[in-house]
KOLTORMAR-376727 format. One record per residue (C-alpha): residue in three letters; x, y, z. Coordinates in steps of 0.2 Angstrom, whole numbers, plus 5000, padded with zeros to 4 digits. Layout:
<pts>
alaXYZ/...
</pts>
This chain:
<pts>
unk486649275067/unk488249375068/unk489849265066/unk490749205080/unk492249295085/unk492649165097/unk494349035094/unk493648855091/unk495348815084/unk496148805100/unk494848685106/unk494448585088/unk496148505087/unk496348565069/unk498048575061/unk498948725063/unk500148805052/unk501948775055/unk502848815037/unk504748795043/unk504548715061/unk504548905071/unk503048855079/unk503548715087/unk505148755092/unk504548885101/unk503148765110/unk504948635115/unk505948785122/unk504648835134/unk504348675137/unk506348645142/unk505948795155/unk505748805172/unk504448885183/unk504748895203/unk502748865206/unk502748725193/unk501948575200/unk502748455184/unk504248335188/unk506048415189/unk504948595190/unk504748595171/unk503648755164/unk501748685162/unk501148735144/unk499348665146/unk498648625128/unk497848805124/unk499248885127/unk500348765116/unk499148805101/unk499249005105/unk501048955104/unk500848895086/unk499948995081/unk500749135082/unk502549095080/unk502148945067/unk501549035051/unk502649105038/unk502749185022/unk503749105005/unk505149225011/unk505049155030/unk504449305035/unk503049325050/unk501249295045/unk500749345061/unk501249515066/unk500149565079/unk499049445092/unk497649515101/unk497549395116/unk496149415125/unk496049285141/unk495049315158/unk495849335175/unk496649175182/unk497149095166/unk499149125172/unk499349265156/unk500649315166/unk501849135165/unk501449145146/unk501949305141/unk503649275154/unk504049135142/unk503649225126/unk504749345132/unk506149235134/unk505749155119/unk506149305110/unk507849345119/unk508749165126/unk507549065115/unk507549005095/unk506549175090/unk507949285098/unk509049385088/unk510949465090/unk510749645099/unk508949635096/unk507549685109/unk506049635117/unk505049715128/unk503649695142/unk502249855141/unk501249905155/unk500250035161/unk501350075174/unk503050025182/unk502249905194/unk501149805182/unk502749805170/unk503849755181/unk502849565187/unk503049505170/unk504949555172/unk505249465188/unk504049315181/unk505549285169/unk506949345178/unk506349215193/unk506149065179/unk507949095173/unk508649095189/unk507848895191/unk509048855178/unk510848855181/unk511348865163/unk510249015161/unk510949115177/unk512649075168/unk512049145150/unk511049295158/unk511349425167/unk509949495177/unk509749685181/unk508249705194/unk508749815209/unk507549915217/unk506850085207/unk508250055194/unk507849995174/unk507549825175/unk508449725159/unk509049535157/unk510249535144/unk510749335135/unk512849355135/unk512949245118/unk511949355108/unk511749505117/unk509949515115/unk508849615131/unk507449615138/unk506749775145/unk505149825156/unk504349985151/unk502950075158/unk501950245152/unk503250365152/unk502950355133/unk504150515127/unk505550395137/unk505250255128/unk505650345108/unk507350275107/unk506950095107/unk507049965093/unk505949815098/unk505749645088/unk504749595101/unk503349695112/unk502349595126/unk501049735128/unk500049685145/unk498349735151/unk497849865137/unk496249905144/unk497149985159/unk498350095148/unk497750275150/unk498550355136/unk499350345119/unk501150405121/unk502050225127/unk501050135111/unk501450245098/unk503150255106/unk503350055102/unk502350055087/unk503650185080/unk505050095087/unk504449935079/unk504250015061/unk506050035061/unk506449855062/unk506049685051/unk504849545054/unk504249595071/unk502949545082/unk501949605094/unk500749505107/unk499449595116/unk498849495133/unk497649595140/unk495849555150/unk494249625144/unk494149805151/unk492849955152/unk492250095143/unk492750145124/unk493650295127/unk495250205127/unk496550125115/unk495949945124/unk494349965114/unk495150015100/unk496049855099/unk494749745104/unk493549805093/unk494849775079/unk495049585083/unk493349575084/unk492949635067/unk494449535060/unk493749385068/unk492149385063/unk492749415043/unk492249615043/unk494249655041/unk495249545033/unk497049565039/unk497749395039/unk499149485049/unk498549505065/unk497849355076/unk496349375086/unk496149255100/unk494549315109/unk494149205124/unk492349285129/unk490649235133/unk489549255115/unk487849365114/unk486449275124/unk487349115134/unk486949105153/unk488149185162/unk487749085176/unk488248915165/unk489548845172/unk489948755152/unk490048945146/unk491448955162/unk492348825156/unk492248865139/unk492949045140/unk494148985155/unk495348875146/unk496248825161/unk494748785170/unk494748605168/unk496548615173/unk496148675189/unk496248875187/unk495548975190/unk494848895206/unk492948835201/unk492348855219/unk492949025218/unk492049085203/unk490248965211/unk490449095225/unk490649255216/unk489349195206/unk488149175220/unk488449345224/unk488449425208/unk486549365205/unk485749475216/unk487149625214/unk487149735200/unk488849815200/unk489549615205/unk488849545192/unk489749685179/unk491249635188/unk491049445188/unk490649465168/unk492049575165/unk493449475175/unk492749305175/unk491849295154/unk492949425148/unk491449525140/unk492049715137/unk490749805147/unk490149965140/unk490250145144/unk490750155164/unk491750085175/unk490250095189/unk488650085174/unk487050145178/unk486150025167/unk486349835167/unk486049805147/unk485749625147/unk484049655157/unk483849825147/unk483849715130/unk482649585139/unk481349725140/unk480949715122/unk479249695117/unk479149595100/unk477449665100/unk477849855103/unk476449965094/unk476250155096/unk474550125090/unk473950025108/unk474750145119/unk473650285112/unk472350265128/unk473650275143/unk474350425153/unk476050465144/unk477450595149/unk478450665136/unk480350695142/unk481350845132/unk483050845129/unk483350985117/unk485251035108/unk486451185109/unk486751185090/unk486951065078/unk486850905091/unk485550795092/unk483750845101/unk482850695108/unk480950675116/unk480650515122/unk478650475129/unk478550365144/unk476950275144/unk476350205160/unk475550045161/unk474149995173/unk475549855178/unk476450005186/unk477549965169/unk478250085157/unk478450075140/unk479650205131/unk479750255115/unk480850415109/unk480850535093/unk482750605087/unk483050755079/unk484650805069/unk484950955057/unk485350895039/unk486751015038/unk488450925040/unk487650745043/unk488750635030/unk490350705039/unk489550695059/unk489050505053/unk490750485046/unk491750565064/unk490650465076/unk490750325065/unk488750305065/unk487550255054/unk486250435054/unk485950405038/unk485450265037/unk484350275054/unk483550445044/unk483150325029/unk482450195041/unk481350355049/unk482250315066/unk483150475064/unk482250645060/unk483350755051/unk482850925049/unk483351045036/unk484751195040/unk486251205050/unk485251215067/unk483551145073/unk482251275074/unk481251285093/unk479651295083/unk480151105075/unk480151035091/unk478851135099/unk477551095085/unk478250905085/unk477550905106/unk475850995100/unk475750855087/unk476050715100/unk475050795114/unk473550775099/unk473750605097/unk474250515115/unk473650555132/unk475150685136/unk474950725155/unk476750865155/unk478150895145/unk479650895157/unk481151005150/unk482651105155/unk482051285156/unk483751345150/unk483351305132/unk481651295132/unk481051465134/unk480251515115/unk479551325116/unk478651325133/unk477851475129/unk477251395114/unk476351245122/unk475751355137/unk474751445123/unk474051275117/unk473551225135/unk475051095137/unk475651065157/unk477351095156/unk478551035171/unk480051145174/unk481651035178/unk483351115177/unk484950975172/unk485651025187/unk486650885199/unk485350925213/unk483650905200/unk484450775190/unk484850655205/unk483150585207/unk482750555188/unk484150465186/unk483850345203/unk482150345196/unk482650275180/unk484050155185/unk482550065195/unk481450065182/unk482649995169/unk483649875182/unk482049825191/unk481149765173/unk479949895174/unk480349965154/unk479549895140/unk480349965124/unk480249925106/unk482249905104/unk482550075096/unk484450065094/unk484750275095/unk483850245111/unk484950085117/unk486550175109/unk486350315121/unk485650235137/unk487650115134/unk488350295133/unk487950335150/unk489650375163/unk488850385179/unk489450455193/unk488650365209/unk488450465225/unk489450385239/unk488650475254/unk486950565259/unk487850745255/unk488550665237/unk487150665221/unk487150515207/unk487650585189/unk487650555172/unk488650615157/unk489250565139/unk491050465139/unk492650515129/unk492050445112/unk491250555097/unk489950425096/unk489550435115/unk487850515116/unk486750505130/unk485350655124/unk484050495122/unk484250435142/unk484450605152/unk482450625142/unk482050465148/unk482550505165/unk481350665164/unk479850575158/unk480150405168/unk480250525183/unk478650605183/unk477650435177/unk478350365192/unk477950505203/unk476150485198/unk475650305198/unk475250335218/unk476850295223/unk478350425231/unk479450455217/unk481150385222/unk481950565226/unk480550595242/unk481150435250/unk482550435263/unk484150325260/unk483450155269/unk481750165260/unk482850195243/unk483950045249/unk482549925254/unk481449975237/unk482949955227/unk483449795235/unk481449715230/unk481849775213/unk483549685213/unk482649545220/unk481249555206/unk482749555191/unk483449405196/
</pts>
């Protein structure tokens, strides 16, 4: 079993670190704050017990030299766990507080100026409960101007920056609160900071962010960092992961794994009759339950914003028992998604069960040509999959038509091959091929208007349990690579495509789509694209029904 990359610590009630006392001299200072929403006597700043040892430990460890151990934390809470009160004292901490220094500055970093700008006014308004700190302070805030607080002793400053990254080249930071980095869109305003940063000593940077979507962005980047420093796959003892997420495999429903990712729950937030609610509704909703998981267990969902697939139940459709050998006898349709060049070519057999189930298994093709330096740029494992005979790799720059063409004849010899569905586009040399050899062949251009009722098609099957697979991970890899685009009226069209990412390939699901499509149009139902919109609702609605 994989290690956990979740923080026991903060819950085990384990010694932390504190070499020279930082660490909890930060945890008093915030503690002597104010907070105008504070429920504790004389309005006094509410550090509940999680938030004291993230407090710790991140300002308490130091080097021989007093220098930071910690340079960079990834902090990683769900939505409602008040990040925002936190980082506004970690910011103050860092300019009015013990870990301020003369002329120095910190920062708050946000997608945009709105989002960076409630942190600022989170602190500005928690200073101005505090008639010592007005006095020490001075507070610049209008409306469309730079918003700063600058501590008179020292002259230290805290600044609110947004994504106006070339803008932001001149700064100097000790300290950078960098919110809600799934939401940043582009690169310009990090490597803005981190360049700033590199120019002074002994900084530190938190990172306070919600799980977000999707890997094409520097979010992912991030979190997929902490999680291998977690687990022990990186060691870089100077950066803190603290990951608060539901692990692989616990109930999302279970109100223990809310509680346990939720620190503040049994503090009273988020609301718990909020989240029963949401829950309720997420159970028979798809795109709520993403949501609900996202926002509420902080689990990084995949490759959409909107996802076609729901994973969890596309995993639970592995058969432990999956043989090639026992699906000889049943009607079978062979999907064909075939390269440009030197990409991947996928065929991938939908077998139809007298269950009205289907079972899917696929065949990948690569050309040998290049693959050590394409496995080293999408940063996966071809060849080890080729070793593993997951991954056909075929000799030359290019894949041949005749490889693939004599690849169908041979499975069209062995399993009960009703078509072979392919984009006619490509697949001219190779059609003509199988004609010869008596092979149906099915026609389907990759066009929005044909491709709309293979991927409805599919997204029932796989969301409705209807796949039975043998966990192929090429096959899983590209069916979480899937960026759909859902169609928002009757004259719209549902579609597919590949994110951002190198490793983001989606060659394995769009031949799914094809075979799925035509084994459901001929196990006597419609197929999903002859039905009108309240027949599609009311079937897909049973199939929801039938997930949960």
């Amino acid at each position: 079993m994989p290690k956990s990359a979740f923080p026991h610590w903060i819950y085990d009630g384990s010694v932390i670190e504190d070499t020279n006392g930082d660490g909890e001299r930060a945890v008093q200072f915030l503690r002597a704050l104010r907070h105008p929403a504070s429920n504790a006597p004389k309005g006094r700043f509410q550090l509940y017990d999680f938030q004291e040892r993230m407090t710790m430990g991140i300002h308490g460890p130091r080097n021989p030299d007093g220098s930071r151990k910690v340079r960079t934390a990834f902090v990683m809470l769900p939505r409602g766990s008040r990040k925002t009160s936190l980082a506004a004292g970690w910011g103050l901490l860092h300019t009015i507080g013990p870990e301020a220094r003369p002329a120095g500055q910190a920062i708050f970093a946000a997608s945009d100026r709105e989002q960076a700008g409630i942190g600022f006014k989170e602190a500005a308004n928690i200073i101005r409960e505090d008639r010592r700190l007005v006095a020490a302070t001075r507070i610049y805030d209008a409306h469309n101007s730079a918003k700063k607080i600058i501590c008179r002793p020292n002259k230290a400053e805290l600044l609110a920056v947004s994504s106006d990254g070339a803008a932001q080249h001149g700064k100097t930071p000790s300290f950078v609160l960098v919110d809600e980095i799934h939401a940043w869109k582009g690169r310009d305003l990090w490597e803005a900071l981190k360049s700033g940063m590199a120019k002074v000593p002994d900084t530190l940077m938190i990172i306070a962010t919600t799980a977000g979507r999707g890997q094409e962005n520097i979010g992912f980047e991030l979190y997929d960092y902490a999680r291998k420093v977690a687990t022990g796959e990186i060691d870089d003892p100077s950066f803190l992961p603290i990951i608060f997420e539901a692990e692989p495999g616990e109930d999302w429903k279970a109100e223990t794994v809310w509680h346990k990712v939720n620190p503040g729950l049994t503090h009273g937030f988020p609301d718990l009759g909020g989240l029963r609610t949401m829950a309720r509704e997420a159970e028979h909703r798809p795109a709520e339950r993403f949501a609900f998981q996202q926002f509420h267990l902080n689990i990084w969902q995949a490759a959409s914003r909107d996802p076609l697939f729901d994973m969890a139940v596309y995993d639970a459709g592995r058969d432990p028992n999956f043989d090639l050998a026992d699906l000889e006898g049943l009607p079978c349709w062979l999907g064909v998604d075939l390269s440009r060049s030197g990409d991947l070519t996928a065929i991938v057999a939908a077998f139809r069960r007298d269950d009205g189930r289907i079972s899917l298994h696929p065949w990948f093709f690569l050309p040998s040509e290049g693959l050590e330096d394409k496995a080293k740029l999408e940063q996966v494992p071809y060849p080890r999959w080729r070793d593993e005979r997951l991954l056909n790799v075929i000799e030359g720059p290019v894949i041949e038509p005749d490889v693939i063409a004599d690849q169908v004849i041979d499975l069209c010899g062995t399993y009960d091959v009703q078509e072979v569905i392919f984009d006619p586009s490509l697949a001219g040399p190779i059609m003509a091929k199988l004609v010869d050899h008596g092979i149906n062949v099915l026609q389907l251009p990759q066009t929005a208007k044909h491709m709309h009722g293979p991927i409805c098609d599919l997204e029932r099957a796989v969301n409705g349990r209807r796949i039975r697979h043998g966990a192929h991970p090429i096959l899983r890899n590209h069916f979480e690579s899937v960026v759909v685009k859902r169609a928002t009226s009757a004259s719209e069209l549902t579609t597919m495509h590949k994110g951002t990412r190198h490793s983001n390939h989606i060659d394995g699901a769009i031949a799914s789509a094809l075979a799925v499509f035509r084994a459901a149009a001929n196990d006597n139902q419609r197929s999903i694209h002859e039905l009108d919109p309240e027949e599609y609702d009311r079937l897909f609605r049973e199939a929801e029904a039938e997930a949960a």
